[in-house]
C-alpha positions in Angstrom: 7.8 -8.2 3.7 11.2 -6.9 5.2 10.8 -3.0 7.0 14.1 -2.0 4.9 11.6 -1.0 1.9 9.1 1.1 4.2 12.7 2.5 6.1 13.6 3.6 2.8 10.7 5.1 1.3 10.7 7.1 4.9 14.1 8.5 4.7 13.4 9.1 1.0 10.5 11.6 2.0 12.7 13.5 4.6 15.2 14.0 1.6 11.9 15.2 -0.8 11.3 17.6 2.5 14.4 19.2 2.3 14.5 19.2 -1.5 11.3 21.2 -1.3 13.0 23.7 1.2 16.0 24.3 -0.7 14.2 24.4 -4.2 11.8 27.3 -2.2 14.5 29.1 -1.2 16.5 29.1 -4.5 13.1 29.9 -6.4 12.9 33.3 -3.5 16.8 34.0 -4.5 16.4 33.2 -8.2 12.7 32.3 -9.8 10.8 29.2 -9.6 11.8 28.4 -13.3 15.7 28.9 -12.4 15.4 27.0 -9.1 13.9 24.1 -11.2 16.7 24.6 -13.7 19.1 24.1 -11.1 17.4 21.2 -9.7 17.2 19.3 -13.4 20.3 19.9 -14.1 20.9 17.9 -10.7 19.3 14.9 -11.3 20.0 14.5 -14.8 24.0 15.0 -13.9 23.6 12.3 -11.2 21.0 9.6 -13.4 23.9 10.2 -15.8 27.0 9.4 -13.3 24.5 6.0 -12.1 24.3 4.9 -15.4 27.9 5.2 -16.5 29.1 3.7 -13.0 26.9 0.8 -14.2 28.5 0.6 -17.6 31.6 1.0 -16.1 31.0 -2.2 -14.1 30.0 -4.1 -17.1 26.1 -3.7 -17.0 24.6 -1.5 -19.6 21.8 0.5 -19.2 18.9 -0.8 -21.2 18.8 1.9 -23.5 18.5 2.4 -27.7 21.7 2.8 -28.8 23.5 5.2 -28.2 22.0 6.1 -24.8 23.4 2.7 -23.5 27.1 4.1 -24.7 29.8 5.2 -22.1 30.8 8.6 -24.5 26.9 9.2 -24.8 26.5 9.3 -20.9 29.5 10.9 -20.5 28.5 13.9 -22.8 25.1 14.2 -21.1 26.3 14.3 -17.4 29.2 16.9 -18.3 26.6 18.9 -20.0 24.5 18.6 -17.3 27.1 19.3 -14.4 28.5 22.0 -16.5 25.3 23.8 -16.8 24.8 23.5 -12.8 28.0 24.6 -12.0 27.3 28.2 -14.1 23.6 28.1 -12.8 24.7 27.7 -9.1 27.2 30.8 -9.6 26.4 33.4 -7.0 24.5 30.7 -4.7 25.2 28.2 -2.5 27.1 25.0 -3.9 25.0 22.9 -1.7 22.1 23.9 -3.8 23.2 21.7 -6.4 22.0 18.5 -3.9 18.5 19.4 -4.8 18.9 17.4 -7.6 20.5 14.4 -6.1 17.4 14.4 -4.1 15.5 14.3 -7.1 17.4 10.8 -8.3 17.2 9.2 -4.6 13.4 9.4 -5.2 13.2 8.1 -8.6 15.4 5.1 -8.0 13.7 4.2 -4.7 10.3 4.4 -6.7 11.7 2.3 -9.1 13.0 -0.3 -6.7 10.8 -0.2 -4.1 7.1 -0.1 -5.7 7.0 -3.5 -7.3 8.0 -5.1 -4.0 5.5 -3.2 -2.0 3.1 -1.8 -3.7 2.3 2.3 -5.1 -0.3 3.0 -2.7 2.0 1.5 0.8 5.1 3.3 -1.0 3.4 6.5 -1.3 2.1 6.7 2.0 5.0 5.9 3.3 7.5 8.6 1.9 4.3 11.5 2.3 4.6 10.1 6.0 8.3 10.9 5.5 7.7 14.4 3.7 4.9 15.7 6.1 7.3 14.8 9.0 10.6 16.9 7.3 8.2 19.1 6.5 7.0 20.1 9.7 10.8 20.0 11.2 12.1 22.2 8.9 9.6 24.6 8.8 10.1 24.8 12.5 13.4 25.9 12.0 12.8 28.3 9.1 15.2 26.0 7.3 17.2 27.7 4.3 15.8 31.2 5.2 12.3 30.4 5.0 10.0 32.1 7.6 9.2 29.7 10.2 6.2 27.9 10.8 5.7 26.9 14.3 4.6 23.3 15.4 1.5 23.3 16.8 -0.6 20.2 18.5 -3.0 20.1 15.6 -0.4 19.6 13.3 1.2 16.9 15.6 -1.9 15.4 15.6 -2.2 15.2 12.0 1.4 13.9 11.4 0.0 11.0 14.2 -2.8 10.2 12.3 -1.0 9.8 8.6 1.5 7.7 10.4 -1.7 5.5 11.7 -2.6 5.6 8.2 0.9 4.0 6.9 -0.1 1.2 9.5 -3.4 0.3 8.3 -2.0 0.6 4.6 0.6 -1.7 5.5 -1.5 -4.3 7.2 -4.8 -4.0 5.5 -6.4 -7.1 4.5 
C-alpha cells in the first residue's frame, strides 16, 4: 500500500478543518441554515463542473439519462453557481470555497476507501481534521474566538495520530 492514499485523506481533513471554520463563521454572519445553503450550493456547482469536464473529455458520467447529458449538467451547475453567487452577496467571495471543500472530500472518499479501507480512511482524514482543527482555532481563524493550544490537547492530537499507525498496521 502506497502512502499517497493516507497523504491524501490527511490533506483532505485539513481542508474539512477549514471548511468547518468558514461554514462557523458564515452561520455567526448569516444562520446555520444559510451558511449550509451557501456551502450546497458549492459543491453541487463544482460535482457539476467534474462531471461535465468528464463528458467533455469523452467519458460520461454513469448516470440515467439525462443526468449523463452535457445541457443537463450544464443547467444544474449554472443554477447552482448562480444561486451562490446571490447567496454570497454581502460576504466574502472566498466563502464560496466551502463547497469545493465539500467535493474534495467526497471524491477522495470515493477514491480512496476501496483501496484502503473505511475505517484507515477515516482515521486518517479525523487525524487531518483534529490537527486543522486545533491550528485554526489557535488563530481564531475567520473571526472565531480563539482557542488556545494546550499540552493536553497536544497530547491527544499524538495519541490519534498513534492511532492512525496501529490502524494502518494492525494485523
Amino acid at each position: 500500500m502506497t502512502w499517497i492514499p493516507l497523504f491524501v485523506a490527511f490533506v483532505v481533513g485539513l481542508g474539512a478543518a477549514t471548511q468547518f471554520a468558514m461554514i462557523g463563521s458564515l452561520a455567526r454572519e448569516r444562520g446555520a441554515p444559510e451558511a449550509t445553503f451557501i456551502s450546497l450550493m458549492g459543491t453541487v456547482g463544482g460535482i457539476a463542473t467534474l462531471l461535465a469536464v468528464r463528458l467533455l473529455r469523452g467519458s460520461p458520467p454513469v448516470l440515467p439519462t439525462p443526468l449523463d447529458r452535457l445541457a443537463t449538467i450544464a443547467v444544474i451547475g449554472i443554477c447552482a453557481v448562480t444561486l451562490l453567487v446571490i447567496a454570497l452577496r454581502g460576504t466574502q467571495p472566498y466563502f464560496a470555497f466551502t463547497g469545493v471543500f465539500a467535493v474534495a472530500f467526497l471524491i477522495s472518499t470515493a477514491l480512496i476507501v476501496p483501496r484502503i479501507g473505511i475505517g484507515l480512511f477515516f482515521i486518517t482524514n479525523a487525524a487531518g481534521t483534529l490537527v486543522g482543527s486545533v491550528l485554526l482555532d489557535q488563530i481564531g481563524a475567520f473571526g472565531a474566538q480563539p482557542v488556545p493550544t494546550t499540552p493536553m490537547k497536544l497530547l491527544g492530537l499524538g495519541v490519534v495520530l498513534v492511532g492512525v499507525g496501529l490502524v494502518r498496521f494492525a494485523k
